[in-house]
C-alpha positions as CSV (number, residue, x, y, z in Angstrom):
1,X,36.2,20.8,80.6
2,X,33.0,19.1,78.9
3,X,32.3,15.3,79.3
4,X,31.6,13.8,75.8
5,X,29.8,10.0,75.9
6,X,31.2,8.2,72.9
7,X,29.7,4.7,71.5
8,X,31.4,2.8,69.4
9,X,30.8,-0.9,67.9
10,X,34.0,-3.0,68.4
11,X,34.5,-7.0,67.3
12,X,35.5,-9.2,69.9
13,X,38.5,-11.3,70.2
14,X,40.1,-8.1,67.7
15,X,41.7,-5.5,67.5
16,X,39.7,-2.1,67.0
17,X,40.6,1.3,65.8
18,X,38.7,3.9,66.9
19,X,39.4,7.9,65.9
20,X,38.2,10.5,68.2
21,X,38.9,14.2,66.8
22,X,37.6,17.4,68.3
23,X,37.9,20.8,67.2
24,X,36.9,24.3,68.4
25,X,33.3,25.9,66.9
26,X,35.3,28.4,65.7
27,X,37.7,26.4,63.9
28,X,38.9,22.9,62.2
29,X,42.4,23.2,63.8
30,X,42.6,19.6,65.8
31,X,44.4,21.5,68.9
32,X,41.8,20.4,71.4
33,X,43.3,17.7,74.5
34,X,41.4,14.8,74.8
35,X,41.8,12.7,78.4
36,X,40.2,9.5,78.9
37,X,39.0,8.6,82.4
38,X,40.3,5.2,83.6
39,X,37.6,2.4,83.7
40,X,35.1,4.1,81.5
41,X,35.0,1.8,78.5
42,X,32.1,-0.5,79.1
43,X,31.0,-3.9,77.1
44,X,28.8,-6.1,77.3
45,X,30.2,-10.1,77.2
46,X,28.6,-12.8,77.2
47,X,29.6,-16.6,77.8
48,X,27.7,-19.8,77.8
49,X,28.9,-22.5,80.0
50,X,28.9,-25.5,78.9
51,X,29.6,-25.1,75.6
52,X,28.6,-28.7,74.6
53,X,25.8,-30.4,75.6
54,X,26.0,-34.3,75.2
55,X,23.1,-36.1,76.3
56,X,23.7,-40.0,75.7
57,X,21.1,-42.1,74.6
58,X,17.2,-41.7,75.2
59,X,14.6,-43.5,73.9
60,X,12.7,-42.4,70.4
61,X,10.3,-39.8,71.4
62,X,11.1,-39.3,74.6
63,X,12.2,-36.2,76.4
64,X,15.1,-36.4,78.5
65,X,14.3,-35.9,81.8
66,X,16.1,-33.8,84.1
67,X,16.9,-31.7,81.4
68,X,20.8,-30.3,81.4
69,X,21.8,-26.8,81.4
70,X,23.7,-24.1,80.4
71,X,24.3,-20.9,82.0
72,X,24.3,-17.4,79.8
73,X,26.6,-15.2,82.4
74,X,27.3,-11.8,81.6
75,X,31.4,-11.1,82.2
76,X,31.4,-7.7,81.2
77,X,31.0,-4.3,82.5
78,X,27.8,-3.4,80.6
79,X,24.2,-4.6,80.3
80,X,23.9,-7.4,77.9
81,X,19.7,-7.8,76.4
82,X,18.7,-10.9,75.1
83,X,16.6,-10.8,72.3
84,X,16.1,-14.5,71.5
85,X,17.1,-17.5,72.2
86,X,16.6,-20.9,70.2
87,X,17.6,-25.0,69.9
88,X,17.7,-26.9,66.3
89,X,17.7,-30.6,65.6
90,X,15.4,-32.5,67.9
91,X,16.4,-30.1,71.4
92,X,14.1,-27.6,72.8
93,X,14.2,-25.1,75.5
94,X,11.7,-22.6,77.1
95,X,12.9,-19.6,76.2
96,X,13.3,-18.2,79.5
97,X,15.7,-16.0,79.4
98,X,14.9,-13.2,77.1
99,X,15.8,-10.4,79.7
100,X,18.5,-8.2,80.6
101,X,21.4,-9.0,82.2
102,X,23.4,-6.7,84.2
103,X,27.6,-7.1,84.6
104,X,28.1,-10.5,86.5
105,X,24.8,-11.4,86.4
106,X,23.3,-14.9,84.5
107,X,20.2,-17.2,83.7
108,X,19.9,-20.6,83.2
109,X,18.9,-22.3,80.5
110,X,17.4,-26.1,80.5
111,X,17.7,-27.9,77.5
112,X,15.9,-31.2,76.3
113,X,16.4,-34.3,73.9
114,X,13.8,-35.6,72.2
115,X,15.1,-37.9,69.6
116,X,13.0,-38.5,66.7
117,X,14.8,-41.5,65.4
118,X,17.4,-43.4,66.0
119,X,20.8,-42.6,65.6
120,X,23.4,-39.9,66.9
121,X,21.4,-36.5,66.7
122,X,23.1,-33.2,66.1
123,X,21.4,-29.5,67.1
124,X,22.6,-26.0,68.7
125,X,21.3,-23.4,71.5
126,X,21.8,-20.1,69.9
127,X,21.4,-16.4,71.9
128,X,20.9,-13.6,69.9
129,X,21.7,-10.6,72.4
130,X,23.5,-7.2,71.4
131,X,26.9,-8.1,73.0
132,X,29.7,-8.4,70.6
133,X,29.8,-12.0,68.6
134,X,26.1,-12.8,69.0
135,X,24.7,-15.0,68.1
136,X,26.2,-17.4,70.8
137,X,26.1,-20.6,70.5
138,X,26.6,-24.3,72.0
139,X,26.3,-27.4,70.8
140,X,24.3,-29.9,71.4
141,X,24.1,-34.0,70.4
142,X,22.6,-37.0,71.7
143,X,21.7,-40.9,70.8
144,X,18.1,-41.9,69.5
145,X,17.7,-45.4,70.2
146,X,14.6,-47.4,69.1
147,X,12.2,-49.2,71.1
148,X,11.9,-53.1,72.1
149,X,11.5,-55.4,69.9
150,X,10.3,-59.2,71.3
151,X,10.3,-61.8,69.2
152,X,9.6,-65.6,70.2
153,X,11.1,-69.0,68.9
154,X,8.1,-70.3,68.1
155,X,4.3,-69.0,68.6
156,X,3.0,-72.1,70.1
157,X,4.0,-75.3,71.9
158,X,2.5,-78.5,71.6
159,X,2.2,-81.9,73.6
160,X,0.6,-84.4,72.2
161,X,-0.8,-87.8,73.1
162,X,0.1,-87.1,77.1
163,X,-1.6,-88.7,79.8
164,X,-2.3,-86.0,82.7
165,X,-0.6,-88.3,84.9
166,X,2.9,-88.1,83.3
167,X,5.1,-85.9,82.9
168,X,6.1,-84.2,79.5
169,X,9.2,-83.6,77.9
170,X,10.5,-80.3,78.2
171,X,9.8,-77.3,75.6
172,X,11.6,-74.2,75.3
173,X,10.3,-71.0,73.9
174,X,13.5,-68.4,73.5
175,X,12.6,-64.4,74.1
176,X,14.8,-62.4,72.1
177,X,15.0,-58.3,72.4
178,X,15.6,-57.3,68.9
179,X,15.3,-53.6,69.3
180,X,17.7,-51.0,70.7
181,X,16.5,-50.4,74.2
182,X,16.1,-52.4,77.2
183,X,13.1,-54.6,77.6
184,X,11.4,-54.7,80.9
185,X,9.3,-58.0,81.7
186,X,6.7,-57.6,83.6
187,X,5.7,-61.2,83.9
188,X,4.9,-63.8,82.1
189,X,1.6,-65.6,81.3
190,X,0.5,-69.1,80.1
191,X,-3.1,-69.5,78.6
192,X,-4.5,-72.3,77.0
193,X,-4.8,-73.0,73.0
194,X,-8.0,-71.6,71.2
């Protein structure tokens, strides 16, 4: 009896044909038995949980912060190697796990957002390994949302012809946000005219 090792690439999520003939040196009769041993194919899988990322909204050109995550867990029986890993749109990520992974083991991934305008932003996380299917992806989106915008009523407030003794009529100034994001007062100031 002689062990042979066989490798074969197969697709995922298919089926796969493979043809295994042997023959004696002498001849090219096919009248050779061939026994497989129980448990000895081997694969590499790889899965990435989540496989959306959806990160709300977040403030033109800011990162997100915590980033989220996604975990690249190998489910197979062989070891997977990552060769690369990259984010498109306006998502990044630190590229740190280009390594091997043996069967059932996994790395973590953290993603960010940093929107570069506003508006619902699209990109993906993409692994490049040699398990079957790469490159694996997920998919990632978030909301830009634009900056503050105050605007005032008016831009000054007068009161003429008043005694110091009396008192004046009132005068309202209106504050508006016409941006996107919150606006965070911080206090307010009154100075008099130039």
């Amino acid at each position: 009896t002689v062990v042979l090792t066989v490798q074969a690439g197969v697709n995922a999520g298919q089926v796969n044909h493979i043809k295994l003939a042997v023959a004696d040196a002498g001849d090219w009769i096919l009248d050779s038995n061939v026994f497989i041993r129980a448990g000895s194919f081997t694969s590499p899988i790889l899965t990435l949980v989540p496989s959306t990322l959806a990160f709300g909204e977040q403030a033109v050109g800011t990162p997100s912060d915590p980033p989220q995550n996604v975990t690249v867990t190998n489910i197979g029986t062989a070891p997977v190697t990552i060769s690369a890993i990259s984010t498109t749109g306006d998502f990044a990520q630190p590229d740190n796990c280009l390594t091997t992974l043996g069967p059932t083991e996994s790395c973590i991934i953290p993603v960010t957002f940093t929107p570069t305008q506003p508006g619902v932003r699209y990109g993906e996380l993409a692994v490049t390994s040699d398990a079957p299917g790469s490159p694996h992806v997920a998919a990632l989106n978030g909301t830009g949302i634009g900056p503050p915008v105050l605007s005032l009523s008016t831009g000054s407030v007068n009161f003429p012809g008043n005694p110091l003794d009396l008192d004046c009529p009132e005068k309202r100034i209106v504050l508006t946000n016409n941006g996107a994001s919150d606006l965070v007062i911080t206090g307010i100031q009154v100075a008099p005219a130039t």
